[in-house]
C-alpha positions, 0 to 999 in steps of 0.5 A, a space after each residue: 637353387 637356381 643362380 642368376 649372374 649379375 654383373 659386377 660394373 653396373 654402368 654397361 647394363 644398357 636398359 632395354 625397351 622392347 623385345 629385348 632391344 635399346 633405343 638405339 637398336 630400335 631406331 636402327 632396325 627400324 631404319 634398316 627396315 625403312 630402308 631395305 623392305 621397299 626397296 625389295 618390294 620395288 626391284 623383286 619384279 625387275 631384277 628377280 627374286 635373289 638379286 633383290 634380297 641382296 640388294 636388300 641386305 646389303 642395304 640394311 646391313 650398315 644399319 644393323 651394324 651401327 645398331 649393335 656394333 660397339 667396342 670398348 662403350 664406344 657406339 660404332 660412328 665414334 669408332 668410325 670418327 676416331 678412325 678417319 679423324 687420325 687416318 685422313 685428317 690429321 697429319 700422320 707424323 706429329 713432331 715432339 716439341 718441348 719448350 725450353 725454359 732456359 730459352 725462353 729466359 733467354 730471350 725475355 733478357 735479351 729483349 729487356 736489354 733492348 728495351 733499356 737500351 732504347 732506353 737509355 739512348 732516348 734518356 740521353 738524346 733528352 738529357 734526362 735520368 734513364 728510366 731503366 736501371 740495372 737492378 743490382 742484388 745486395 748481399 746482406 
């Protein structure tokens, strides 16, 4: 009796189009193609035979490798992104900050102050009632 294995997590079978291929293999194997043949039919004649295929090769490998390079579901540019983003672009040492509540409570009263202060100082300069009181909690 024959026995076929199928995967257990469904959501990385990829579903192929041609040849056993992706799209996304497709379009970068064609590109790959598109972009390494002429360049061999063109320089074969002026620098020889071998320094043309490598020429060629070197050429199409970056595209053969973002059509088939992928890790962790990631395709190989987000890689590459994530890299040079944390690399170069963002500033190595990120310093831990918390913010602290008590502080923050701290300086709301200290600016409350201030504001009847200003308050009070203008009630009086007026002759009126202040506009702020201290608001006293009662024990009942």
């Amino acid at each position: 009796m024959p026995f076929v294995p199928v995967p257990k997590d469904l959501t990385r079978v990829k579903s192929k189009v041609a040849f056993n291929l992706t799209k996304r293999q497709l379009i970068c194997f064609g590109g790959g193609a598109l972009a390494g043949i002429p360049i061999y039919v063109l320089t074969r004649g002026v620098l020889g035979n071998d320094t043309a295929v490598v020429l060629m090769i070197g050429l199409m490998l970056p595209f053969f490798l973002f059509g088939i390079y992928e890790k962790d579901g990631q395709p190989l540019e987000k890689i590459l992104g994530h890299f040079i983003r944390a690399r170069f672009l963002v500033p190595r040492t990120r310093p831990y900050r918390t913010e602290n509540m008590y502080a923050a409570l701290e300086r709301q009263n200290k600016n409350e102050m201030e504001v009847k202060a200003v308050a009070n100082k203008a009630a009086k300069n007026t002759g009126k009632k202040p506009a702020f009181r201290r608001k006293v909690a009662r024990k009942q």
